[in-house]
C-alpha positions in Angstrom: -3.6 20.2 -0.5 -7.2 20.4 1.6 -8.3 22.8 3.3 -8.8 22.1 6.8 -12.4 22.9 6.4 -12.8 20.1 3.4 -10.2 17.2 4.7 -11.8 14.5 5.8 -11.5 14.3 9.8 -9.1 11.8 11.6 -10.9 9.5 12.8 -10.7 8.0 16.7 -12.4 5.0 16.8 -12.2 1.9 15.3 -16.0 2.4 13.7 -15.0 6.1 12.2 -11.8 4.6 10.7 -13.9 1.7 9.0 -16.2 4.0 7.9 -13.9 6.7 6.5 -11.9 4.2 4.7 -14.8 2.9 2.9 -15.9 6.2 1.9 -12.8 5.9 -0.6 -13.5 3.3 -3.6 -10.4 1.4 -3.7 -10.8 -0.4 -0.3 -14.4 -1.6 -1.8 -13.2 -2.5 -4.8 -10.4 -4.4 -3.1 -12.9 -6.3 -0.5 -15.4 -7.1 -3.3 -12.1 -8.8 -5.3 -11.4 -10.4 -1.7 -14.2 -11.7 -1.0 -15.3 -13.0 -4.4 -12.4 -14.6 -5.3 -12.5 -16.5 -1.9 -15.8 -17.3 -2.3 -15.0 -18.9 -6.0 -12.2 -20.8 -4.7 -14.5 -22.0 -1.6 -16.9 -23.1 -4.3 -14.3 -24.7 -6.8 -13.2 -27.1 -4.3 -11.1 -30.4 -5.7 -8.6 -29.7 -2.8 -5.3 -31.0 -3.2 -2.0 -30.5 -1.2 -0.5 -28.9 -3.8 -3.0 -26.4 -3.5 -1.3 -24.4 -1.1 1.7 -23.7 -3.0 0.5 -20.7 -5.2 -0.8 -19.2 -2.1 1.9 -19.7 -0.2 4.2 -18.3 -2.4 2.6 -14.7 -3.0 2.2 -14.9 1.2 6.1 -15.0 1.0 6.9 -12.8 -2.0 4.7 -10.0 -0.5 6.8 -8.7 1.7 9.1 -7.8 -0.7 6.5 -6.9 -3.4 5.5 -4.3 -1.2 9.0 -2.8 -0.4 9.7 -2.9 -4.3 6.6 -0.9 -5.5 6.9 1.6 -2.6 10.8 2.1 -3.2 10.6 1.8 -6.9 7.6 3.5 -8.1 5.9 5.9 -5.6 9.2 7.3 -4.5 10.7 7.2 -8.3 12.3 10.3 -9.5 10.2 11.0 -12.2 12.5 10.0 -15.5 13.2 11.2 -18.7 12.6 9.9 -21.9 12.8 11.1 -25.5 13.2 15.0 -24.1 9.8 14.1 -21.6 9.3 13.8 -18.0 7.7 10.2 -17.4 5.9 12.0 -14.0 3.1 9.0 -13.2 -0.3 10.2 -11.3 0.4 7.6 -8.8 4.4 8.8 -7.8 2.7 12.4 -8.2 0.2 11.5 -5.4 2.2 9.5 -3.5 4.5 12.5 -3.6 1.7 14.8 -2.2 0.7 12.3 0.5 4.2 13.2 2.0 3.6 16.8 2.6 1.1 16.5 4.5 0.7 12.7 5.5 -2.6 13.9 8.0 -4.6 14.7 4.7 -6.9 11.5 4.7 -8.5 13.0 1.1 -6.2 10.8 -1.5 -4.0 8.2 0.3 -5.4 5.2 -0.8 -4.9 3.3 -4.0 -5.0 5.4 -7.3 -8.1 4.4 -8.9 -6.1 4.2 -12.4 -4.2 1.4 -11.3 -7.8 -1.1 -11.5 -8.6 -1.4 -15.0 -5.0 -1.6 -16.0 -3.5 -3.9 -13.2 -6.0 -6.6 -11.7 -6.7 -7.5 -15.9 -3.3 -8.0 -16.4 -2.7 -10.1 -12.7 -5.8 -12.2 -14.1 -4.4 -13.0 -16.7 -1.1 -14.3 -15.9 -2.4 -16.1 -13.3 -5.0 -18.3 -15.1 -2.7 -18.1 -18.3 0.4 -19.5 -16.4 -0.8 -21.9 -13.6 -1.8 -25.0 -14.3 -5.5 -25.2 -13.2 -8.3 -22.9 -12.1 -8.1 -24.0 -8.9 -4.3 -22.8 -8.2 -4.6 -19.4 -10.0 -7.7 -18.5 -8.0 -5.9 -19.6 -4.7 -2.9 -17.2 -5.9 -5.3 -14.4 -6.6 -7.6 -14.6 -3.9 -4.2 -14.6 -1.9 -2.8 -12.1 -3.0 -6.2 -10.0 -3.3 -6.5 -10.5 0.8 -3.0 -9.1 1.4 -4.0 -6.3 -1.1 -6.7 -5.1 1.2 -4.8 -5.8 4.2 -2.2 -3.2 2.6 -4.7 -0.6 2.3 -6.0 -1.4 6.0 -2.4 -1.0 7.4 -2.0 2.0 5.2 -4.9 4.1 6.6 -5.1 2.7 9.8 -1.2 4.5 10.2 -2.2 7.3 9.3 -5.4 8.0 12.1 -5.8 8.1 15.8 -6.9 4.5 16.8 -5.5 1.4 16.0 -5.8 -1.9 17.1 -4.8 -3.2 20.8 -2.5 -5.9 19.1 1.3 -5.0 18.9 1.6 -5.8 15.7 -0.8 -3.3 14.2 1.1 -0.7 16.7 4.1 -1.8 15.2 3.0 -1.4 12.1 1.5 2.1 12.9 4.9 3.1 14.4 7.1 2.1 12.1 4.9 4.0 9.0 5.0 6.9 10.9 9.0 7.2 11.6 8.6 6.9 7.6 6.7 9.7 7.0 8.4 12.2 10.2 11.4 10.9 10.5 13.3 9.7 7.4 11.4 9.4 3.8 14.2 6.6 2.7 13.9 4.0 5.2 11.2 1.7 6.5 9.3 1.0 3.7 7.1 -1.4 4.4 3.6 -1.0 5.3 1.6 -3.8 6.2 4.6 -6.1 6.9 7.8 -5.2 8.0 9.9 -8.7 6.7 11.2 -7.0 3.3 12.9 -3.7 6.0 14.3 -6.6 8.2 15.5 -8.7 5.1 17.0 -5.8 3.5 18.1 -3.6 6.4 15.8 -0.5 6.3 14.5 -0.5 9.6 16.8 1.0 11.9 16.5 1.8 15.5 14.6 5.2 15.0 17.5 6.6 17.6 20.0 5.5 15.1 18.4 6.7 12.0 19.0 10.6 10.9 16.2 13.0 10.3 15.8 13.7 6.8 15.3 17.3 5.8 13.2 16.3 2.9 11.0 14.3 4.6 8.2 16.2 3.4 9.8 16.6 0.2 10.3 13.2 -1.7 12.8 13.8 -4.7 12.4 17.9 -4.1 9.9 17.7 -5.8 7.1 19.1 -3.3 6.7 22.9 -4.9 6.4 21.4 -8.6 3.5 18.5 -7.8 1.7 20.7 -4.8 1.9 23.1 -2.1 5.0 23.1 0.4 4.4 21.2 4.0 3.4 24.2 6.2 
């Protein structure tokens, strides 16, 4: 964990937020994806109806996307296979980031996940769709919502946010996550998959976790105890 001396500070405003999450690469690399992608599929044009059904679909299957990868991967227990402990940089950070959710220093995307990910999503998108013009709408899609993720992410964890209740409600609900209870309201920059799938409680109804600085026990093995 940072110092307090070397963490970055919490930021206030809505400029110092912008600014400190672009002083992280992922959110860059994210926006220049965004915006290029858009931008291709602006230029492409040959619009047809059917155009909006790739994009469409990843808006809907996000939701759950997002609850799957948080519940699935970050907050994994760390298997074992062939007499090894499968312990993934990304569930190790993610794992960090809950002992002390205030440290701004590492909470955005792993960078790791790049050049093994987005190739991989590129290629299934324009090996399976049938035209360039739907796989680029899917992508840029789904691209958007991928920066809008990290926007949601960051912005929940500072001391500003956006006068629109739905950011607040975002905010909120990513907070009772990380003080409250560690095993329920999962989602970050959408709540539908926790209303689907029942893991957003009333915070009145919904016990306080004891490990809620301590996903999987695991807090003294991948970093220093929540103080």
């Amino acid at each position: 964990m940072n110092s307090a001396q070397t963490r970055p500070p919490i930021p206030t405003t809505a400029g110092e937020t912008i600014r400190e999450l672009y002083r992280n690469a992922s959110p860059i690399i994210l926006t220049i994806l965004a915006v290029g992608l858009v931008a291709y599929r602006l230029w492409l044009g040959n619009w047809r109806p059917a155009d909006l059904i790739a994009p469409l679909a990843i808006l809907l299957i996000w939701p759950f996307f997002e609850w799957v990868i948080h519940v699935k991967l970050l907050h994994m227990k760390p298997p074992r296979m062939f007499g090894r402990t499968i312990n993934l940089n990304v569930g190790r950070t993610h794992r960090k980031h809950h002992v002390d959710p205030n440290d701004l220093s590492d909470i955005t995307i792993n960078l790791e996940v790049f050049p093994t990910v987005v190739p991989v999503i590129f290629l299934l998108a324009y090996g399976l769709m049938p035209t360039i013009e739907l796989a680029t709408g899917a992508l840029a899609m789904f691209f958007v919502l991928a920066l809008h993720y990290e926007w949601c992410h960051f912005m929940a964890h500072v001391r500003w946010t956006p006068a629109l209740s739905y950011y607040r409600r975002r905010q909120r609900m990513h907070r009772l996550h990380h003080f409250r209870n560690e095993n329920l309201w999962w989602g970050v920059s959408t709540g539908i998959g926790d209303l689907v799938l029942g893991t957003a409680p009333d915070a009145a109804d919904a016990p306080r976790s004891p490990t809620v600085y301590n996903v999987n026990g695991m807090a003294g093995t991948d970093t220093a105890s929540h103080g």
